[in-house]
N, C-alpha and C positions, 0 to 999 in steps of 0.2 A: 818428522819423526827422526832421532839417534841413528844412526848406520849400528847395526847389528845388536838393537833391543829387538826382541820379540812383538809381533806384531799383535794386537789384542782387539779382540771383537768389542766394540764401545761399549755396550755394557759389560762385560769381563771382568773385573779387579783384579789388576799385577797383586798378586799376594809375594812373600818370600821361595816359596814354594812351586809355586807356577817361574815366576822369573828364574828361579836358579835351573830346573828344569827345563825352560827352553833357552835357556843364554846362559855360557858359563862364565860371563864376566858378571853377570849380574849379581851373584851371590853377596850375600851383607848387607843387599837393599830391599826394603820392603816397599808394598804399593809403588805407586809410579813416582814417589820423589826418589830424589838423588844425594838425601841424606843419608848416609851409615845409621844403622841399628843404636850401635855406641853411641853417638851424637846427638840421636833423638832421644835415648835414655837419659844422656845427661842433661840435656834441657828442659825434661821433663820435670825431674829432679830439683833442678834450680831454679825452676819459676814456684813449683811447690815448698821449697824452702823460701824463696822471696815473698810468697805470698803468706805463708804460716810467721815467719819470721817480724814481717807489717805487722801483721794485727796485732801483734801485743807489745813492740817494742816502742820506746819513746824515740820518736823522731822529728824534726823537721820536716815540712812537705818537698819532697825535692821530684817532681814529677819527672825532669830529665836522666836523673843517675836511672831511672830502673834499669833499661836496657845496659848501661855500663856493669850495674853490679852483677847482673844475670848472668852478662855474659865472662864474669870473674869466676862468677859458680861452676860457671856450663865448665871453663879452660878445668876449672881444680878437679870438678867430679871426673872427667872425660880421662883424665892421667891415670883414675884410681878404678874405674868402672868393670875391666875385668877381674881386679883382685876382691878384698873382703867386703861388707858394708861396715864395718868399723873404719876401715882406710877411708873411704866416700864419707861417712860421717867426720873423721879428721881435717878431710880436707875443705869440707864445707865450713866447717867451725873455725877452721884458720883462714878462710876468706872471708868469713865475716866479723873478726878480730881484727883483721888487717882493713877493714869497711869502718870498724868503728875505731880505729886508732888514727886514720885519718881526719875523722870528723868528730869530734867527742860528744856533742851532742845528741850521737845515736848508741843506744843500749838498749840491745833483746836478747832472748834467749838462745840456747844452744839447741843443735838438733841431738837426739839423744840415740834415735833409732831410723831408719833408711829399709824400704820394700825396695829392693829393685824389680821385682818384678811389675809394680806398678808405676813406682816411685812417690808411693806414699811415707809421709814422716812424721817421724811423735817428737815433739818437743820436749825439752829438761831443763 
């Protein structure tokens, strides 16, 4: 176990709540990963724009780039994530511009709209 996390009864779940309450370094982290809150919103975000984004756009099979493109997303949402969902929506749509101007082959749609509270997207 970490030097000075909070000690948890095994069935327990570190919530945000519970950890920031017994450890004040803890605070920003939920559950027992050691991801930030922000980081996991924006990967949420960018696998849901990746995966909405597949299904309709013409592409090549390239089973390797996912991981690269996602994590193009994850970097552009994660700059924009406290400010508006228009900014998130910009920045996803100029990462995926810059995805297909690489490759010409690939063309899909824009994302139009962005939940962050869930990180669900509507497409345009």
């Amino acid at each position: 176990m970490t030097a000075g996390l909070p000690k948890l009864h095994p069935t327990k779940r570190a919530t945000r709540e519970t950890a920031s309450s017994e450890h004040p370094d803890a605070k920003g982290f939920s559950g027992m990963s050691e991801t930030p809150d922000p980081d996991r919103a924006a990967r949420a975000i960018a696998e849901n724009v990746y995966a909405a984004y597949c299904r309709q756009a013409t592409m090549p099979a390239h089973p390797l780039e996912e991981q690269t493109i996602v994590t193009r997303l994850v970097e552009a949402i994660r700059l924009q994530i406290g400010g508006s969902p228009g900014a998130i929506v910009e920045a996803v749509n100029a990462a995926l511009s810059a995805w297909e101007q690489r490759d010409p082959d690939i063309r899909g749609p824009r994302v139009a709209t962005i939940d962050r509270s869930d990180g669900a997207i509507t497409l345009g």
